[in-house]
C-alpha positions as CSV (number, residue, x, y, z in Angstrom):
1,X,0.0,0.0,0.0
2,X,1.4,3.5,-0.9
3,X,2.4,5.7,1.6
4,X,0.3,9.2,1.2
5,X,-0.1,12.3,2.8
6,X,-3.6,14.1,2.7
7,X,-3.3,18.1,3.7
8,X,-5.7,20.7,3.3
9,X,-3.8,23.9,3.2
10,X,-6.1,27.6,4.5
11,X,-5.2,30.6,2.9
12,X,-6.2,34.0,4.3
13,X,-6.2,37.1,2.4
14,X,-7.0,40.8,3.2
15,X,-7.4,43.5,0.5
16,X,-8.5,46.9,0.7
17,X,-11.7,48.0,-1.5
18,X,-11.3,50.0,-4.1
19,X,-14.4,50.1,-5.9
20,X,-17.8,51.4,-4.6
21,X,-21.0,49.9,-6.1
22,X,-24.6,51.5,-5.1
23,X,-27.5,49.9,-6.2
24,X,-30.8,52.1,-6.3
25,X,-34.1,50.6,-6.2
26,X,-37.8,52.0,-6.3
27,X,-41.4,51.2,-7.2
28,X,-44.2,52.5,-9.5
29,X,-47.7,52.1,-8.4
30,X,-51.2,52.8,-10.9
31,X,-54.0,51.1,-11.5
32,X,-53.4,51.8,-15.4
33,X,-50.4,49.5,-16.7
34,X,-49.4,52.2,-18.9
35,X,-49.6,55.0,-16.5
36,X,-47.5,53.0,-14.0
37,X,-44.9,52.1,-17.2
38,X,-44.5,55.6,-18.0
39,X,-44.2,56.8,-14.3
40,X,-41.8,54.5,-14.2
41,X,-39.9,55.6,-17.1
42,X,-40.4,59.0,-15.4
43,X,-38.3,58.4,-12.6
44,X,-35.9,56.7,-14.0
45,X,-35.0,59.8,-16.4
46,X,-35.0,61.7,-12.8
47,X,-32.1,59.3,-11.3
48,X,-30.1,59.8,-14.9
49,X,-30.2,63.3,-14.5
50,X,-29.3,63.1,-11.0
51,X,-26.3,60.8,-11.7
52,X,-25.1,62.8,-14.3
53,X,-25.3,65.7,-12.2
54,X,-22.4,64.2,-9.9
55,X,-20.6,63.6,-12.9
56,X,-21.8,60.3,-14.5
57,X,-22.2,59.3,-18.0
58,X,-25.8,58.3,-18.6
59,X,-24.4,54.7,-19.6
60,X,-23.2,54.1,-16.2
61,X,-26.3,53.5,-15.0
62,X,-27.0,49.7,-15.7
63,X,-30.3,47.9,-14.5
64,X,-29.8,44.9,-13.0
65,X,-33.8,44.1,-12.2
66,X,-36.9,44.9,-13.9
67,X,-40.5,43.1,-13.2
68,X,-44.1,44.3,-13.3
69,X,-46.4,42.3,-10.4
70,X,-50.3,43.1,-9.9
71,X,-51.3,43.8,-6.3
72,X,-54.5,42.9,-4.2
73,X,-55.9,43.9,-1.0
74,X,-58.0,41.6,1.2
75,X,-60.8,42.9,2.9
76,X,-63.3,40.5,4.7
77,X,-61.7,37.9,2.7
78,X,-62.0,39.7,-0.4
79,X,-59.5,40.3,-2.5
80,X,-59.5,43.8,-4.4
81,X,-57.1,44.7,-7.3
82,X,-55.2,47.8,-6.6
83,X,-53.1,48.4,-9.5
84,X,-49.7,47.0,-11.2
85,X,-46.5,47.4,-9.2
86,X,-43.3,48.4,-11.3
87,X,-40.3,47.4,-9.4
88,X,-36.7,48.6,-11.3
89,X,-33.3,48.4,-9.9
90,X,-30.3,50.0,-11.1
91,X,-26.4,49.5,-10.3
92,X,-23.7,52.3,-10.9
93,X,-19.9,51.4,-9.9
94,X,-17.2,53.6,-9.8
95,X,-13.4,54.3,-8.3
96,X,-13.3,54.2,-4.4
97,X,-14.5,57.7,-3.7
98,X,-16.0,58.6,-0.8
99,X,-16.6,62.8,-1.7
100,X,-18.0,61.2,-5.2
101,X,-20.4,59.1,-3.0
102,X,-21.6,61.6,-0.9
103,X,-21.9,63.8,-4.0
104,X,-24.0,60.7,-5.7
105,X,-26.2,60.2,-2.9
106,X,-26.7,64.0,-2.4
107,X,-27.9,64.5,-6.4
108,X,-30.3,61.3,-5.7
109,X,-32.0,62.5,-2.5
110,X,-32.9,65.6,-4.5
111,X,-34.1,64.2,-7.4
112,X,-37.7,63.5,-5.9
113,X,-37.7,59.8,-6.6
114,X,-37.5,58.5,-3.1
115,X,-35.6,55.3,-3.9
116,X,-34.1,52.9,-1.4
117,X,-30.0,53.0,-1.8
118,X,-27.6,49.9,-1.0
119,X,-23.7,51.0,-1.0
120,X,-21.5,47.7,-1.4
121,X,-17.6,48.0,-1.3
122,X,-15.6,45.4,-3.5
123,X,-12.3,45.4,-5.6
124,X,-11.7,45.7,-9.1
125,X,-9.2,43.4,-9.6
126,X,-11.0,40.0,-8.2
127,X,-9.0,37.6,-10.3
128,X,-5.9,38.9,-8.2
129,X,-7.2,38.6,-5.2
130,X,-8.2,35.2,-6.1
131,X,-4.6,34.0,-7.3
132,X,-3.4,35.4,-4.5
133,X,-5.3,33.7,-2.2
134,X,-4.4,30.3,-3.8
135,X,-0.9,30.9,-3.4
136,X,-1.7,31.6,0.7
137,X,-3.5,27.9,0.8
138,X,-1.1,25.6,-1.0
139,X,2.3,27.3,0.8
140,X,-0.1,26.4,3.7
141,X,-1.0,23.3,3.3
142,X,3.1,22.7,2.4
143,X,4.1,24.2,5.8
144,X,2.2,22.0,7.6
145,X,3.1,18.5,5.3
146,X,6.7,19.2,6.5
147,X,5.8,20.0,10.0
148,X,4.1,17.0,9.7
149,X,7.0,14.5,8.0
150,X,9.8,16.0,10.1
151,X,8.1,15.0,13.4
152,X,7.1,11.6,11.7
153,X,11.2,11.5,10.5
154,X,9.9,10.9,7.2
155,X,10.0,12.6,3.9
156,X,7.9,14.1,1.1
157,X,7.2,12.4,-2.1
158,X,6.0,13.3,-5.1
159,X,2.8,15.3,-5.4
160,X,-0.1,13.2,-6.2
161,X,-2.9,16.3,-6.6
162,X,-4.2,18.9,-5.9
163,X,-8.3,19.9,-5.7
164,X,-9.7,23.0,-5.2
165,X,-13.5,23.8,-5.7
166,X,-13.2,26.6,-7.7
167,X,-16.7,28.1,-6.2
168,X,-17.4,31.6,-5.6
169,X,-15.6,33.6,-3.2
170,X,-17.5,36.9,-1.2
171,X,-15.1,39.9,-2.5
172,X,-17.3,42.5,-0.7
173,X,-16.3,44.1,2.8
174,X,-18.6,43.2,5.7
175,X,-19.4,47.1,6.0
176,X,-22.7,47.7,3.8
177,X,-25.2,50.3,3.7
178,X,-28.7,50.2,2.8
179,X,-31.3,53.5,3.6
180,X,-34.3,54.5,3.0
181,X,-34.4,57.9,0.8
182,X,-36.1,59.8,4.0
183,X,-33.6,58.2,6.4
184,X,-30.6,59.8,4.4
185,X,-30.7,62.9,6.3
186,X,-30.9,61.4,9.7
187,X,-28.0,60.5,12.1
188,X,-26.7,57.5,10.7
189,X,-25.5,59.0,7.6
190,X,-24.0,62.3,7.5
191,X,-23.3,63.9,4.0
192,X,-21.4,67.0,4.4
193,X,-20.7,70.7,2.7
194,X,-18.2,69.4,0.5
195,X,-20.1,66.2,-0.4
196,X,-17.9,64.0,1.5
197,X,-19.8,61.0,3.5
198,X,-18.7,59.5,6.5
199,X,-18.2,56.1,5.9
200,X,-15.1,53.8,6.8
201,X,-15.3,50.6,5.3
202,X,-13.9,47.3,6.9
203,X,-10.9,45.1,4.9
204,X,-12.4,42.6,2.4
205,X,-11.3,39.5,4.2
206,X,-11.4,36.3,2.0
207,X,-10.7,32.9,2.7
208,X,-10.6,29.1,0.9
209,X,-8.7,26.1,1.0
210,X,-7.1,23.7,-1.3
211,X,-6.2,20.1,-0.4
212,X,-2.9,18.1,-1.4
213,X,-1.9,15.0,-1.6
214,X,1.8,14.1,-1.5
215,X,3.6,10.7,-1.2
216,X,5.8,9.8,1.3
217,X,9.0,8.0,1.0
């Protein structure tokens, strides 16, 4: 029987964001289907011209979401038909910027759409974050083979494999923001003169593993 040694190697990276995403959700509400599409459509051109106000292109703003729902009421066990609910949300990214934030949010809150905001904090270059973090879990998962084989006085063999899941890995800080339009001017977000918002967001910590098999001689 061949000798083998199974190790699963941790790596453990930290990586400060650089990139600021802010989603921006809201709802249309008529009992006409056209007259909620085209209220819709209404405040949508309202967030454009407030995002290019703080200095977006008008093609920054993706959407990400779209759907139309009906919606009922029950009274006494009856159910009434109220109308048709538009729901749209959009994304915009840019370059970690907190003044260009505050400026963002600022141009939004005036814009009299009353959305719901969600600031998310990530990195543009995932892929080297990822690499990086491989490189953490198999010099690991080597450290600890040769802990391992010296205690046990024997050596390592050849390299049998390697297996890694390859799933999906949370590059987004823990700090996140979501707020009500109305709530923006309250306490727990302060935008100031300058547009500058007072936000410090946490390290993106990341972390996977990667086992390895090695034989022993």
């Amino acid at each position: 029987m061949e000798k083998i040694i199974k190790i699963t190697g941790t790596g453990k990276v930290s990586a400060k964001p650089d990139l600021i995403g802010l989603a921006i959700s809201f709802e249309s509400k008529d009992k006409d289907y056209e007259k909620a599409m085209s209220n819709t459509k209404v405040q949508i051109e309202k967030i454009r011209d407030a995002i290019i106000e703080a200095g977006f292109k008008k093609e920054d703003l993706k959407t990400t979401d779209f759907r139309v729902r009906e919606d009922y009421s029950y009274v006494i066990n009856v159910r009434r038909f109220e109308g048709y609910v538009c729901f749209h949300r959009l994304a915009l990214e840019f370059d970690f910027d907190m003044e260009r934030l505050g400026k963002s949010l600022a141009a939004l809150v005036k814009s009299g759409v009353n959305p719901m905001f969600s600031i998310s904090f990530t990195v543009k270059d995932k892929e080297k974050v990822k690499e990086e973090l491989l490189c953490v879990a198999v010099e690991n998962a080597f450290r600890k083979a040769n802990i391992l084989t010296t205690a046990a006085k024997v050596k390592l063999g050849e390299l049998f494999s390697i297996n890694y899941s390859w799933g999906e890995i949370n590059m987004y800080s823990r700090t996140t923001y979501e707020y009500e339009c109305d709530d923006m001017l309250g306490d727990s977000l302060q935008i100031d003169d300058a547009g500058s918002i007072d936000i410090e967001p946490d390290d993106i910590d990341v972390e996977d593993t990667v086992t390895i098999v090695w034989g022993l001689e």
